[in-house]
C-alpha positions as CSV (number, residue, x, y, z in Angstrom):
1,X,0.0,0.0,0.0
2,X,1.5,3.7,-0.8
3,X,0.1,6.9,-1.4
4,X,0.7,10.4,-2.9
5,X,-0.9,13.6,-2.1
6,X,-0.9,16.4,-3.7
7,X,-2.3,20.1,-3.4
8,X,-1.7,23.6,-1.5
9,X,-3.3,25.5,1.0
10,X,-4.8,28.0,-1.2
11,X,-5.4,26.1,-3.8
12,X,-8.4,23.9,-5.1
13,X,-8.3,21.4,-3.3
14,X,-6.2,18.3,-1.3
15,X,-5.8,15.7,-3.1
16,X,-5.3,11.7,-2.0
17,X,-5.1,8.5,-3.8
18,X,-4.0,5.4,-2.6
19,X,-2.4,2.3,-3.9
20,X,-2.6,-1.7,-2.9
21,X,-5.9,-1.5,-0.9
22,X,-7.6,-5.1,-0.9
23,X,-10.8,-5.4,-2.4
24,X,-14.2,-5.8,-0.8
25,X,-13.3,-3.5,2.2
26,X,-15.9,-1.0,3.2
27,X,-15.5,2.1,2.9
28,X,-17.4,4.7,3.1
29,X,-17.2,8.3,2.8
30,X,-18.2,9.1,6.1
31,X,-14.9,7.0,7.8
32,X,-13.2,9.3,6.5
33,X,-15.0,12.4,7.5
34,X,-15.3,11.8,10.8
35,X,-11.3,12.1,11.1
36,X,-11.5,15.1,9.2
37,X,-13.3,16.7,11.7
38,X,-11.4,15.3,14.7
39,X,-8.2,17.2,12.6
40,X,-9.7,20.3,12.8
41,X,-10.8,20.4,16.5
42,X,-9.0,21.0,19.5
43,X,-8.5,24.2,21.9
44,X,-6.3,26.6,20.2
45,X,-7.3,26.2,16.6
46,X,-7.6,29.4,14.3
47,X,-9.5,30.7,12.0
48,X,-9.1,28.4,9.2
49,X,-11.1,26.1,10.9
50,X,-14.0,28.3,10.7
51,X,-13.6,28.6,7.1
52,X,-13.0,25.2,6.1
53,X,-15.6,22.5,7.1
54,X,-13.7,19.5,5.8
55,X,-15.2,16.3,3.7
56,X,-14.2,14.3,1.7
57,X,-15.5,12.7,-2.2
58,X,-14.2,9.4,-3.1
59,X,-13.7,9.4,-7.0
60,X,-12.3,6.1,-7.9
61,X,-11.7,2.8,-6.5
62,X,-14.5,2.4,-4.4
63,X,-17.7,0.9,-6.1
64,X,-21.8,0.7,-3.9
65,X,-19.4,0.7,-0.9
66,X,-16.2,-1.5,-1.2
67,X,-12.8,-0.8,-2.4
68,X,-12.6,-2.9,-6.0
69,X,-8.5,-3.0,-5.7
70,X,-8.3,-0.1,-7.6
71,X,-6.7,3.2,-6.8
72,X,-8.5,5.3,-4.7
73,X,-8.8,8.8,-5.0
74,X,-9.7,11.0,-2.4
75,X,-10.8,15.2,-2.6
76,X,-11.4,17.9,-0.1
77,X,-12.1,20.6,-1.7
78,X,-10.8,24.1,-0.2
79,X,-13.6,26.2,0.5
80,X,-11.4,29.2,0.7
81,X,-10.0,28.9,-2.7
82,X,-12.7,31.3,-4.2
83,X,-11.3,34.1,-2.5
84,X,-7.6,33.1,-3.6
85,X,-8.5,32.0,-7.6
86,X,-5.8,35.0,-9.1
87,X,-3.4,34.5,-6.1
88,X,-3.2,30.5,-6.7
89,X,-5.1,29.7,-10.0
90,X,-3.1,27.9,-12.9
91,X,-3.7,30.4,-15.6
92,X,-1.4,33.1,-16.2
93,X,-2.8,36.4,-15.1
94,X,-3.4,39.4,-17.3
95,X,-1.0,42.4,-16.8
96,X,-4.0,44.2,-14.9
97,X,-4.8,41.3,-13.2
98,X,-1.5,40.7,-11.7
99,X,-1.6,44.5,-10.4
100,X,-4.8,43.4,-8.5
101,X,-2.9,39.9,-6.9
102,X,-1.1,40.6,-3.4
103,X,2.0,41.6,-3.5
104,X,5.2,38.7,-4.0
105,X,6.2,37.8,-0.1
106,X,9.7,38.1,0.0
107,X,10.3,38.1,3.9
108,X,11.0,34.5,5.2
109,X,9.7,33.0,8.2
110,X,11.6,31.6,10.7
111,X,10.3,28.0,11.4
112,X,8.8,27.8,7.8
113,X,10.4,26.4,4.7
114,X,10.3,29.6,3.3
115,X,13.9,30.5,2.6
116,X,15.5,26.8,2.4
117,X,12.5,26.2,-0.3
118,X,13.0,29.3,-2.5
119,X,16.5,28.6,-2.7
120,X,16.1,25.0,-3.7
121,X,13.7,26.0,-5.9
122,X,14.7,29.8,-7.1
123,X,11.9,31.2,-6.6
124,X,11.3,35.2,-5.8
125,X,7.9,34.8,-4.4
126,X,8.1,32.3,-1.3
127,X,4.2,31.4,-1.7
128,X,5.1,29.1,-3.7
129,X,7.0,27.3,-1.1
130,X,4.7,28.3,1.9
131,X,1.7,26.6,0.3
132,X,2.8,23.6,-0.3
133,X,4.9,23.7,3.1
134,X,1.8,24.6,4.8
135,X,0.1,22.2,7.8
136,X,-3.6,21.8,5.5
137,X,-1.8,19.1,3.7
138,X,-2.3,17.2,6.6
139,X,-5.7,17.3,5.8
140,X,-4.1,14.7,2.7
141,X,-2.7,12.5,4.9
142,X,-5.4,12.2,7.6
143,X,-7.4,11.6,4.7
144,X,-5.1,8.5,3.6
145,X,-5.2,7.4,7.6
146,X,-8.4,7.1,7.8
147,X,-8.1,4.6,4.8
148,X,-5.4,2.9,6.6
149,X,-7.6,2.9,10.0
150,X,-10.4,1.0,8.3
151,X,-8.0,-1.7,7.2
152,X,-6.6,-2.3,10.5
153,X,-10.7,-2.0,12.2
154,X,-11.5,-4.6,9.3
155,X,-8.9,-7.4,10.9
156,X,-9.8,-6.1,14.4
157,X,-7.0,-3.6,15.0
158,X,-7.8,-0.5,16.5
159,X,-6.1,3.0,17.0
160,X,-6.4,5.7,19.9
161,X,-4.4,8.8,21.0
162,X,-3.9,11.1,23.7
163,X,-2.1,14.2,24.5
164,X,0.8,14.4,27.3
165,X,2.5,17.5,27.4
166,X,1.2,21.1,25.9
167,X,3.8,24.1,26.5
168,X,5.2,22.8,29.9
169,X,2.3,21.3,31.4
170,X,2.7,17.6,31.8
171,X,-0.3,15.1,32.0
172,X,0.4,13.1,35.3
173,X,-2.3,10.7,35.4
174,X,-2.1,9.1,31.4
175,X,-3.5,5.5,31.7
176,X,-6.5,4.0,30.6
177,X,-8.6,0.7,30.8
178,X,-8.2,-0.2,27.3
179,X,-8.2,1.0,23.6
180,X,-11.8,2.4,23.6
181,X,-11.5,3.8,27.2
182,X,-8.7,5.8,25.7
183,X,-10.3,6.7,22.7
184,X,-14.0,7.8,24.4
185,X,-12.3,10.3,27.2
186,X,-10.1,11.3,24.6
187,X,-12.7,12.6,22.6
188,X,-14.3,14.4,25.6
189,X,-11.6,16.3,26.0
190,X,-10.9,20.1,24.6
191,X,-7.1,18.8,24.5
192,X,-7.6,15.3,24.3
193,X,-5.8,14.9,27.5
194,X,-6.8,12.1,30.0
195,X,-5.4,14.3,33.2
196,X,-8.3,16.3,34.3
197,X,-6.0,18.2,36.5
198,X,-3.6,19.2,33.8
199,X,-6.8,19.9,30.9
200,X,-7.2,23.4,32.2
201,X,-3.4,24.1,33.0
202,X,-3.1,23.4,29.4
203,X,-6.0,25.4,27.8
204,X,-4.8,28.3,29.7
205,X,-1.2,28.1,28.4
206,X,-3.1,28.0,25.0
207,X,-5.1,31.0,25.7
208,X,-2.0,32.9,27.5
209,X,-0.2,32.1,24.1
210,X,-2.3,33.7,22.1
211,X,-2.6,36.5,24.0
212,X,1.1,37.2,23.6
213,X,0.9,36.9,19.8
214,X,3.2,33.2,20.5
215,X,2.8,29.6,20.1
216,X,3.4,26.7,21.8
217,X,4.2,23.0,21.3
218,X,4.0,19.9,23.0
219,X,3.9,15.7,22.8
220,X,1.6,13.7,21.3
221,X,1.4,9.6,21.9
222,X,0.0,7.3,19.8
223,X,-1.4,3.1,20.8
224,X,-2.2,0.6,18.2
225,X,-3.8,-2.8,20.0
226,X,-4.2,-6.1,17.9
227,X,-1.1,-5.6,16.2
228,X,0.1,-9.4,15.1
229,X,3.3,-10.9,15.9
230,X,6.2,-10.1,13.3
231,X,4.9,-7.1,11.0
232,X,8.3,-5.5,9.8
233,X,11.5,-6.9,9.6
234,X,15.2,-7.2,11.3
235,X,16.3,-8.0,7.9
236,X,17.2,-5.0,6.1
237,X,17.2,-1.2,7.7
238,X,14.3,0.0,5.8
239,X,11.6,-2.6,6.3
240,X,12.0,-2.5,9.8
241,X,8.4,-0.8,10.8
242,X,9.8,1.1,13.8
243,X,12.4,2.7,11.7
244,X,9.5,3.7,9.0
245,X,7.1,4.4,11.8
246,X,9.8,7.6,13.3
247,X,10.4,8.6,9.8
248,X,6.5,9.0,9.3
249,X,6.0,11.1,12.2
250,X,9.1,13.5,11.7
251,X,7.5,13.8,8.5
252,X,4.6,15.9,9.7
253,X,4.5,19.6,9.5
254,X,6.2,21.2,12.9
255,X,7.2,17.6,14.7
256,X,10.9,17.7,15.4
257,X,11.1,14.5,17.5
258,X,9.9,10.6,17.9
259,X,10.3,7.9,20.8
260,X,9.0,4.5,20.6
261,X,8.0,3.3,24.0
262,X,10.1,4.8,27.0
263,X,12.0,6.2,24.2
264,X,14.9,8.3,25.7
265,X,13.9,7.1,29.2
266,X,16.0,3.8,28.2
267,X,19.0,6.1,28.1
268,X,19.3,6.5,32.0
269,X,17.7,3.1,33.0
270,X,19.8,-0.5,33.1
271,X,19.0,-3.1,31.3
272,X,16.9,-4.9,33.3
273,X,14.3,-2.1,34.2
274,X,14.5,-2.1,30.2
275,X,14.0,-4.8,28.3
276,X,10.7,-6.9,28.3
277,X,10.0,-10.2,30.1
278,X,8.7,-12.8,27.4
279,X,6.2,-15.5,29.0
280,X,3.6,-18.1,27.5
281,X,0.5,-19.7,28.2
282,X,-1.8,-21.8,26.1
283,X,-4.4,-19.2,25.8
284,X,-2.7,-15.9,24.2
285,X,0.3,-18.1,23.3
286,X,3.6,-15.5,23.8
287,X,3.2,-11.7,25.4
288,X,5.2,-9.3,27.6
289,X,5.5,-9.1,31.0
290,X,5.9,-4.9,30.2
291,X,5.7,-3.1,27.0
292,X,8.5,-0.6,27.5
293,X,10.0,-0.8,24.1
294,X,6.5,0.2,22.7
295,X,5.7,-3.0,21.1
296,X,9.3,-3.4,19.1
297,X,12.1,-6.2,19.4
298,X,14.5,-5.9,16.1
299,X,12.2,-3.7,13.9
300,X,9.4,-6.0,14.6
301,X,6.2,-5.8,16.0
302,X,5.6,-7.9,19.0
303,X,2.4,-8.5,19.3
304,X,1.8,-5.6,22.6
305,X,0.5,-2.5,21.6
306,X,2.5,-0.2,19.3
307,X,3.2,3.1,21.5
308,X,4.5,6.2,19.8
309,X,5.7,9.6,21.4
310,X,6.0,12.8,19.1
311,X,7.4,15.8,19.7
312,X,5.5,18.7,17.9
313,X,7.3,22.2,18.3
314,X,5.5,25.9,18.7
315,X,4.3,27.4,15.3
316,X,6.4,29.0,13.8
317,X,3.8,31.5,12.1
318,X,3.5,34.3,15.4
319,X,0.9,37.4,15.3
320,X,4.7,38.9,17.2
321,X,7.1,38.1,14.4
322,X,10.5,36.9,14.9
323,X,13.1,39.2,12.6
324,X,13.8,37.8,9.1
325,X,15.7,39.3,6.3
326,X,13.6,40.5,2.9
327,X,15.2,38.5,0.2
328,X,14.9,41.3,-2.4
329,X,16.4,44.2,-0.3
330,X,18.1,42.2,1.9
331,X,16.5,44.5,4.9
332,X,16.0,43.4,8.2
333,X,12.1,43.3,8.5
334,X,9.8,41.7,10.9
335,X,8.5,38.0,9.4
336,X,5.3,38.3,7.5
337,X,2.4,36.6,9.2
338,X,0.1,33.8,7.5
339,X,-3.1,32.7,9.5
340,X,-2.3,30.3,12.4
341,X,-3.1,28.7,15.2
342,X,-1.6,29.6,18.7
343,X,-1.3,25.8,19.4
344,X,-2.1,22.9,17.2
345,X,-1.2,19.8,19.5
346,X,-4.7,18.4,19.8
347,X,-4.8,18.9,16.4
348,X,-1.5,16.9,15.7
349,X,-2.2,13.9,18.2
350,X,-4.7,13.2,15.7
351,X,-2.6,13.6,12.9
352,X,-0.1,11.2,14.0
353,X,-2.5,8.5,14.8
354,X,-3.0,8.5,11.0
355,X,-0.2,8.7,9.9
356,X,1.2,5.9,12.2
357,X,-1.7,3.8,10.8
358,X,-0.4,3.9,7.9
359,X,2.4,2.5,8.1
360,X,0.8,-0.4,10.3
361,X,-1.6,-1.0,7.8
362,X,0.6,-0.9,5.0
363,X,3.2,-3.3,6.8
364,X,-0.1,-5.7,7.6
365,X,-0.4,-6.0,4.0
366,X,2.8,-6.6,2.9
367,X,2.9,-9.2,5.4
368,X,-0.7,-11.1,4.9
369,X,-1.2,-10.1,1.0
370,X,-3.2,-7.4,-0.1
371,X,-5.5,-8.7,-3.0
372,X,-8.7,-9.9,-0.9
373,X,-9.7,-9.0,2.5
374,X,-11.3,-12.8,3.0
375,X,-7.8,-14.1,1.9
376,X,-6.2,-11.5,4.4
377,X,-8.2,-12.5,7.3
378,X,-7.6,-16.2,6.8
379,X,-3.7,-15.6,6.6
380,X,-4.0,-13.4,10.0
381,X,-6.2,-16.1,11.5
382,X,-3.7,-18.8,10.3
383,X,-0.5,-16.5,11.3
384,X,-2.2,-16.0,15.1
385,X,-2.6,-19.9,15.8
386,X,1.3,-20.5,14.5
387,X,2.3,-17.9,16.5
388,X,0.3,-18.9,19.6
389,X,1.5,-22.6,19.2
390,X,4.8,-22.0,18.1
């Protein structure tokens, strides 16, 4: 299974299509709607989010309901484009036109790929970059997760979040019953935090941030339950799935860091407080006493849940803009300011749960064959028993 998006913040619309889905599969366009709504919720969003209501059209590849094995294409159109058609449309502009289109932006934002893009790519006018560069093509992405969550549902594996940390403020209390616990408190929450103590601490940092004209950051985890034994591999570096899992989530607009399990905590910890205690019985077959490596031995799943830290930095977009240098004059000016959010981390929890479902899914179906989803579910069932009895 891969996938390509395509699109820019200003422009038409995001677009999604996927590859190497198996057919039969329900889908429908409501799965995937209902993460693009959790994307654009969360205390501290801007206003974008008022603008945009996000849904999705399947175009291709999904026929009365289920996927045929086709390619799937996926829209959401940009509701704001109609006021941006001469900034961002394809057609060259007339010369009166282009006197009526805003002017070039030339002043670089710190943070952004503005600069490192317009030198790569020689261009004057840094929109070009900053579109593209922009957080809504998340929106892509969350659109291909939700794809990727409905395999993993199908073959009963399921995917939650929660948030841990928002500009200083630590959740103390994080654990849950199980995967739906976590999910349904989760979604009660303005920060998707399960510490009712640290919820308001962190919507106030939010709202004192955007009083300032700042932003703020903070960490994100992600849990994946019914993961089988052995997705990935210890064979080669780049099919092991906690290697493509990290690169995935540095991959997302603003994240800067990744930790599978205790992640760093291993650093200052001996081995033995460590590594995870295997034991057997004839009901589950092999588990984990613990799950501190987050469900990894050798790039390999092990059958405990998948647990996946990010680390999402402030925006770098501030309504008080950090000095920048215009490219033109080469001027010292304050950075030019594109809408924002004052904090997106609610937002980004949910992001990463998609984007980390993707890679479990697509490593599911490299693993159990990706033609048929009957076929699939026999060769999980089959896979389960060996692995129980082995």
């Amino acid at each position: 299974m891969r996938y390509l998006t395509s699109g820019e913040s200003h422009g038409p619309q995001q677009t999604t299509i996927i590859e190497g889905l198996p057919a039969n599969m329900e889908l429908l366009e409501e799965d995937i709607n209902v993460e693009l709504k959790r994307r654009q919720g969360g205390h501290g969003r801007g206003r974008r989010m008022q603008i945009e209501k996000d849904t999705v059209r399947i175009l291709s590849g999904v026929r009365h309901g289920k996927t045929t094995g086709a390619p799937v294409t996926l829209v959401v159109e940009n509701d704001d484009f109609k006021s941006w058609t001469k900034i961002m449309g394809s057609q060259p502009l007339t010369e009166e036109e282009e006197k009526e289109v805003k002017r070039k932006i030339s002043r670089p934002r710190p943070g952004h790929a503005d600069l490192n893009g317009a030198i790569k790519y020689g261009h004057r006018d840094m929109r070009n970059v900053l579109e593209r560069s922009s957080a809504r093509e998340t929106t892509a992405r969350v659109a291909a997760g939700a794809v990727a969550k409905k395999v993993l549902k199908t073959f009963g594996i399921e995917v939650g979040g929660q948030v841990l940390e928002i500009g200083g403020i630590k959740a103390k209390d994080t654990s849950y019953k199980d995967i739906y616990d976590l999910k349904e408190r989760t979604e009660n929450s303005p920060v998707r935090c399960l510490d009712k103590e640290a919820e308001p601490k962190m919507m106030q940092a939010i709202d004192d941030a955007k009083k300032d004209g700042d932003s703020i950051g903070g960490v994100v985890q992600t849990v994946i339950t019914g993961v089988p034994t052995g997705l990935g591999s210890h064979v080669h570096y780049d099919r092991k799935l906690d290697a493509r899992i990290a690169r995935a989530v540095v991959s997302i607009n603003a994240f800067k860091g990744v930790e599978i399990g205790i992640g760093f905590e291993a650093a200052s910890l001996p081995g033995s407080q460590v590594h995870d205690e295997i034991i057997w019985d004839k009901e589950t077959g092999y588990s984990r006493k613990t799950n501190n490596l987050g469900g990894f031995e050798g790039g390999m799943t092990t059958g405990m849940p998948v647990v996946v830290q990010g680390v999402m930095k402030p925006i770098p977009t501030l309504y008080k803009p950090l000095n920048s240098v215009d490219i033109e004059s080469k001027e010292p000016f304050a950075a030019s300011i594109e809408r924002s959010d004052s904090c997106a981390v609610p937002a980004a929890s949910v992001v990463m749960e998609n984007v980390v479902a993707i890679e479990v899914a697509a490593a599911l179906l490299e693993t159990f064959g990706s033609d048929r989803v009957e076929a699939i579910a026999r060769n999980i069932e089959e896979h389960n028993r060996w692995a129980r009895e082995f």
